[in-house]
ROTITI-559745 format. One record per residue (C-alpha): x, y, z; residue in one letter. Coordinates in steps of 0.25 Angstrom, whole numbers, plus 5000, padded with zeros to 4 digits. Each point is the difference from the previous one (the first is absolute). Layout:
N
XYZa ...
END
This chain:
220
481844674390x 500750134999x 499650084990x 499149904996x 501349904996x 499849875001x 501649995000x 501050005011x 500550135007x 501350045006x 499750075013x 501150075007x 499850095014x 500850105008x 499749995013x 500650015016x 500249895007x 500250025016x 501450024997x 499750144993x 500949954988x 499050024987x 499949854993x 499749954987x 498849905002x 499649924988x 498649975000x 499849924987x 500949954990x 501350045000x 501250094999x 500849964987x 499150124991x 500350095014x 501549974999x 500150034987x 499250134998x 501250045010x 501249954993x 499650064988x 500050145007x 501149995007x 501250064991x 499350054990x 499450144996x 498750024994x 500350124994x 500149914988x 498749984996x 500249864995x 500349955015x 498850105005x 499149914990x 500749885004x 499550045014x 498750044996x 499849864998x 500349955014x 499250115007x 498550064998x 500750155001x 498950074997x 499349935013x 501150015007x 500150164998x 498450005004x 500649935013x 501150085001x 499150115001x 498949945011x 501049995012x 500850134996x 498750075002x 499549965010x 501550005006x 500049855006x 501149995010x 500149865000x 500549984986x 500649984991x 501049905008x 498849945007x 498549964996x 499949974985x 499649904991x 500549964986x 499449894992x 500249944986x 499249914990x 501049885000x 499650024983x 501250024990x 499550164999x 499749995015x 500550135008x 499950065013x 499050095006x 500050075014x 498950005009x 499550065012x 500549965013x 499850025014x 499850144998x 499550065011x 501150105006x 499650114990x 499650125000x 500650035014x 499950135007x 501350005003x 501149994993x 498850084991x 499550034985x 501350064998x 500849874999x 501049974991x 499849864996x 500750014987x 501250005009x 499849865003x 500049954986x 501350094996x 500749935012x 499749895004x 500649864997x 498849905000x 499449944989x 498950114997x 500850124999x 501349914993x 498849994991x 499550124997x 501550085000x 500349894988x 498750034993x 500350155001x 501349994993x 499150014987x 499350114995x 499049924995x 499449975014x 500250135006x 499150054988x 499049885004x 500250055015x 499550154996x 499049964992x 499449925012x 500150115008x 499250074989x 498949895000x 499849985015x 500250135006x 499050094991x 498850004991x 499349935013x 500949894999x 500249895012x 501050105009x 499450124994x 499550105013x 498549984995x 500049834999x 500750015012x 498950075008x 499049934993x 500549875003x 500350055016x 498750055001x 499349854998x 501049945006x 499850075012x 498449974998x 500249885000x 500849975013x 499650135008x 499149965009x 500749875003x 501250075002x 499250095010x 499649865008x 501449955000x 500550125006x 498850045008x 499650144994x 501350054996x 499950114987x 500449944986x 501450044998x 500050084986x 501450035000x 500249924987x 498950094994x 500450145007x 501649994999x 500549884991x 499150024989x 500150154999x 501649995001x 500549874996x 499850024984x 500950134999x 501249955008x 500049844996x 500150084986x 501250115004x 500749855006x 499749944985x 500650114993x 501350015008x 500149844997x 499950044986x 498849934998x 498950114996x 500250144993x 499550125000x 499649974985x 498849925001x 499649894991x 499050054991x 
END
């Protein structure tokens, strides 16, 4: 019962198979409201903001910049063509939210804090970055993009550097010691909290910026 809906759901994943080819796997429902989000991109520019809202309809984009946002943060290096979940109320005003996936090749160490995620989404031909390029045709969502930046990334927001270390610090209250048992005494690594949080914010911002999506304007 997502969301607590008592209605039927499309649920469509990205994942690798042992063939290292990235495949569509439908987990509920099916892929008419998929297919069609997709032929109603292709070909035209939502510039016009009558197809932008047409589009709005289709896609929970305020979520899907939120998503957006999460892996570019936290420079996930196993997406966007691999490991993501989209899923849709099968309702007349149904649309489709991404989700979370397999995320766990973040924040790596090497190729580092300094990496240019964006890249992926300005280049890439997959379905999450053929996506995101139409969307940012429109002025109106690359205002929506900076305004989320706004949201999240100051005023102690949920990527801000202080909710960050807040949330880093009882995450690792939590697991530490079991972590310590696991590895048989190792020292927590805090490299998250000494490098990525410190760092991350100003350049994932200068990488925005030169994608157009943030200004040196800041919303009021």
């Amino acid at each position: 019962e997502h969301f607590g809906s008592a209605n039927s759901w499309d649920v469509i994943r990205s994942q690798v198979p042992l063939t290292f080819q990235p495949t569509l796997e439908l987990a509920h429902g099916d892929y008419a409201a998929w297919d069609d989000l997709f032929m109603f991109l292709k070909g035209r520019n939502l510039a016009d903001y009558s197809l932008y809202q047409e589009a709005v309809k289709k896609v929970d984009v305020t979520g899907f910049i939120d998503y957006l946002l999460v892996n570019l943060y936290s420079a996930n290096q196993d997406w966007p063509w691999n490991n993501w979940t989209a899923a849709r109320e099968r309702v007349p005003d149904g649309r489709f939210r991404f989700f979370e996936w397999d995320s766990d090749i973040s924040f790596l160490k090497s190729p580092g804090v300094t990496t240019r995620s964006i890249d992926k989404l300005e280049g890439e031909s997959n379905h999450i970055p053929v996506l995101y390029r139409a969307l940012k045709a429109s002025p109106e969502f690359k205002l929506l993009f900076a305004d989320r930046i706004q949201k999240h990334f100051f005023n102690n927001g949920a990527l801000s550097k202080s909710k960050l270390t807040e949330t880093f610090q009882v995450l690792r209250a939590d697991v530490e010691d079991m972590i310590a048992q696991v590895y048989g005494g190792e020292p927590f690594d805090t490299y998250i909290l000494d490098t990525w949080i410190p760092q991350r914010q100003e350049i994932l911002i200068q990488h925005l910026s030169s994608a157009g999506l943030w200004s040196t304007i800041k919303a009021p």
